[in-house]
N, C-alpha and C positions, 0 to 999 in steps of 0.2 A: 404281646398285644397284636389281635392278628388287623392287615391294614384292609379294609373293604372299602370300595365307591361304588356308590347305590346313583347310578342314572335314574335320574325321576323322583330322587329322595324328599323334593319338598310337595308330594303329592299326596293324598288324605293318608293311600295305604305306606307310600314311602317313608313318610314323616314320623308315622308309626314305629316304625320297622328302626328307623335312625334311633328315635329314643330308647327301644329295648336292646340295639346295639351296642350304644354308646352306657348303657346300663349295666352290660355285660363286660364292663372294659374293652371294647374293642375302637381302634382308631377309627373313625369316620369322616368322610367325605363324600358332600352332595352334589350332583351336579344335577339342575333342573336350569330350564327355562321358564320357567315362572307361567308357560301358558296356559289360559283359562280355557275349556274345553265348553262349561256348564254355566254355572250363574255366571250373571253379568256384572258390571261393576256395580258394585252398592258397597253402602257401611258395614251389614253384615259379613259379606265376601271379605271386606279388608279387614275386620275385627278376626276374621276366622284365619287369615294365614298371616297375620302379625301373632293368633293365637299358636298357628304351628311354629314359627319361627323362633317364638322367645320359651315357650315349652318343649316342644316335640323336636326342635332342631340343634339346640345347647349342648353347645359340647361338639356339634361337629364342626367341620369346614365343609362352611357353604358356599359354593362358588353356582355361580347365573351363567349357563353354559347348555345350549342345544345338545342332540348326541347327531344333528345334522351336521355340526361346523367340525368334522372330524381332524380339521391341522389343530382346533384346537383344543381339540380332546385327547389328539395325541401329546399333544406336549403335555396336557396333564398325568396321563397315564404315565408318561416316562417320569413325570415329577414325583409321582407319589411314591408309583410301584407298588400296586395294592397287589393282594395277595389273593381278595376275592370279588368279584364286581356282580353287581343284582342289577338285570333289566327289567324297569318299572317305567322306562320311558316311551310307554306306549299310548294310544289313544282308549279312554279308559272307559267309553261306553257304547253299547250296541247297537242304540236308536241311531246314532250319531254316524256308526257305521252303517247303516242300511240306507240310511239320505245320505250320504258321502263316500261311496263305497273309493274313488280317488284318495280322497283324504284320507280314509283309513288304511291305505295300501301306503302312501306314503310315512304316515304315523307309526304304523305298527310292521309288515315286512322292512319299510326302508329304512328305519330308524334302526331296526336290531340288524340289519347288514351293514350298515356301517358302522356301529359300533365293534361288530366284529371284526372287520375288517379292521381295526385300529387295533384290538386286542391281539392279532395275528400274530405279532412280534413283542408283547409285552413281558418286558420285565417283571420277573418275581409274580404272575400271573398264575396263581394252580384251579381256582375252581371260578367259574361261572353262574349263576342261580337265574336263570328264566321265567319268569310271571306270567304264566296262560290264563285259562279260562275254565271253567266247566265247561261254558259256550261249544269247544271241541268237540265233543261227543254227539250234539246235533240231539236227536225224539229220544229220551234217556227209553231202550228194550229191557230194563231190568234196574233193579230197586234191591240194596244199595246199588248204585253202578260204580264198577271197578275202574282200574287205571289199565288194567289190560283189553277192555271193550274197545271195539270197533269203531277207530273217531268218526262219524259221520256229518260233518259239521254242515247247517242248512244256510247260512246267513254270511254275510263278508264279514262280522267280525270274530267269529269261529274258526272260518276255513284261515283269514289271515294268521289268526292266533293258531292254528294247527300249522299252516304252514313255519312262522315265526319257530316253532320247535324246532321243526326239520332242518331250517336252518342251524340253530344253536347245538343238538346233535352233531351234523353233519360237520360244523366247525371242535366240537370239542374230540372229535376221530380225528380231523388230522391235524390238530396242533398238540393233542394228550391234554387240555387242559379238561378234569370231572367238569361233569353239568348236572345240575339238577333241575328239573321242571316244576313249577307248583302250577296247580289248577284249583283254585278258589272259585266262591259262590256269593252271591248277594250277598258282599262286605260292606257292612252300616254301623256309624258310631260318630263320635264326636271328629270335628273337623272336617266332613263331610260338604262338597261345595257340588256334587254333582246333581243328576235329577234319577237320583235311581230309586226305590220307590220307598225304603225305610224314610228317604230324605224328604222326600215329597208327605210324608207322611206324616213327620213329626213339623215340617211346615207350614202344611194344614195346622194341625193341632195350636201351631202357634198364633196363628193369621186367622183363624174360625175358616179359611176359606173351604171352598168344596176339593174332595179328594175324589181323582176319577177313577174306576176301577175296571179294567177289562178282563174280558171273561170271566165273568161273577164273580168276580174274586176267589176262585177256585184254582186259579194256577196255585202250584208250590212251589217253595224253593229251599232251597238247604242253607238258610240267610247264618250269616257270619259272623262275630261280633272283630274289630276292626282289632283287638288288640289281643286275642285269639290268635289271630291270621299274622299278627306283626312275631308271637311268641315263635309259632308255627315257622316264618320263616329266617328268623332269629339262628334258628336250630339248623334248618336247613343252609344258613349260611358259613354258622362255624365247624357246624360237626358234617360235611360231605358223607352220605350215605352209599356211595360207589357208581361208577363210570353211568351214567347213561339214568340216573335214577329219577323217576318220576310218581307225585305225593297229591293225592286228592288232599286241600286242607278246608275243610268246610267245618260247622258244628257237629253233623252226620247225624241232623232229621230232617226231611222236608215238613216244610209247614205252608197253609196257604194265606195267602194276602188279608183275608177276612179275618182269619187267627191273629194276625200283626195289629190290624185295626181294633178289635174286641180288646188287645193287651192293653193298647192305648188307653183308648175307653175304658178302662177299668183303673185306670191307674185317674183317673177322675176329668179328662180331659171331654170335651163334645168333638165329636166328626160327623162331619155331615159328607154322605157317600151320593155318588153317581154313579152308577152304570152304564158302559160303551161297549160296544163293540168294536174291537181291534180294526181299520181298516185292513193293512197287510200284516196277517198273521206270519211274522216271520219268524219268531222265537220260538226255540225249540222247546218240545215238553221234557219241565225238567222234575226232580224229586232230590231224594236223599241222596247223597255218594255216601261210597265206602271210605272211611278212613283208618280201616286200620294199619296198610300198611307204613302210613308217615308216624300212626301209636307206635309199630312195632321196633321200626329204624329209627326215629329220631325223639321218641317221647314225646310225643305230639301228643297233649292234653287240653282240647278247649275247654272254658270253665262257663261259660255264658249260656245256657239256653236263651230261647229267644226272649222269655218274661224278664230275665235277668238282663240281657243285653240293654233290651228298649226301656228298664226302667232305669240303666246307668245313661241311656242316651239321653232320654229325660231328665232327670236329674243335672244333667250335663248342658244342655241347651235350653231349658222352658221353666218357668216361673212353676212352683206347686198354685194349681188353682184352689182357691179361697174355700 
């Protein structure tokens, strides 16, 4: 039974990730701080992570625990002796990083330096699992884009997320513990508490409110279904693919925003759409990634396209309409 602690584990994707764990027999343990990044305090908010707690967290050990209070994450670390630990205790959206590029530096580089640093000396410690971004790669020059392209990251929560590698790398060289990177994409599904735009989307759907959409709804993206991405790194945590190994885990099509909206609408829902113009265009243009080599190393099979995704997410959160 192998021992893993998922930093950030009661988070939409972490929470995921704990169930398909703990699903796999493997020992589990959470360490979050319960903090809200996105929605604000409502019934829904507490309906949604009483829902991950008593579904998606079962079975682990859940401890309320920063990866900032490092005295006492060390004493966890000595307590457990995990075997393999996954950092997801990051700041988990972009808008957020470009009004807060402070915050973001603190969240995501200082939160994975000190985690490391506590791992330094850990006991029974072999693999590490790091949760990036697509965000890294910056204007995608090529379609699928690889994990060997050119990170050009344009925005603070990119370059942080690239930088946050370099660290994790550079720590798994000189303590020998493997690392592996994942870089996910527009991850959407149930349990979802953030404002990214599947969520906003089936929000709308919910509330009749208006959905706004920038740049025509013509951006794409290589959207994710949440339990896809939990299998994806499931795999990546118990099977280590080798020193330094890094996994694009997306669906591996880009689709555009207007595509998302139309699924909705067909599944019998009304949206009523707006169009804006982005004030700061800071997000980079993205599309499809390549995944095949997480296919080839770790049997990485997402099963969701996105009509399948968004009608399990439906089905999941919204009343069939009449």
């Amino acid at each position: 039974m192998t021992r893993v602690l998922v930093a950030g584990g009661g988070g939409f994707i972490g929470a995921h990730l704990v169930r398909t764990l703990v699903d796999h027999g493997a020992a589990v343990t959470v360490a979050d701080a319960w903090r809200s990044y996105g929605a604000p305090a409502s019934e829904e908010r507490e309906r949604t992570l009483a829902w991950r707690r008593e579904q998606l967290l079962d079975g682990a050990d859940v401890r309320t625990l920063s990866t900032d209070d490092s005295d006492r994450l060390r004493e966890l670390i000595h307590e457990l002796e995990p075997e393999v630990v996954v950092q997801l205790a990051n700041l988990p959206f972009a808008q957020r990083a470009f009004e807060r590029p402070d915050e973001a530096r603190s969240e995501i580089l200082g939160s994975t330096e000190t985690l490391l640093g506590v791992l330094a000396d850990a006991p029974g410690l072999r693999h590490i699992v790091y949760v990036s971004s697509s965000m890294v790669y910056g204007d995608f020059d090529r379609e699928p884009m690889p994990e060997y392209a050119r990170c050009k990251p344009r925005e603070p929560y990119g370059r942080f997320k690239h930088a946050a590698e370099a660290l994790v790398r550079s720590h798994g060289l000189k303590s020998g513990h493997t690392v592996t990177v994942v870089r996910p994409s527009a991850v959407y599904g149930p349990g979802d508490l953030g404002e990214r735009f599947v969520q906003r989307l089936i929000a709308a759907a919910h509330s009749g409110s208006t959905l706004t959409l920038t740049g025509g709804g013509h951006t794409r993206l290589d959207f994710t279904f949440v339990e896809d991405l939990a299998d994806g790194l499931r795999r990546a945590t118990l099977q280590p693919a080798g020193p330094g190994a890094t996994f694009n885990m997306t669906y591996g099509h880009g689709r555009s925003l207007e595509e998302a909206v139309g699924i909705v609408r067909g599944l019998g829902f009304s949206i009523e759409v707006e169009h804006a113009v982005e004030q700061f265009q800071f997000r980079p243009r993205r599309g499809t990634l390549d995944i095949s080599r997480a296919r080839q190393a770790l049997g990485y099979d997402p099963r969701y396209s996105l009509e399948r995704g968004l009608e399990r997410y439906v089905a999941a959160a919204l009343p069939v309409p009449a």
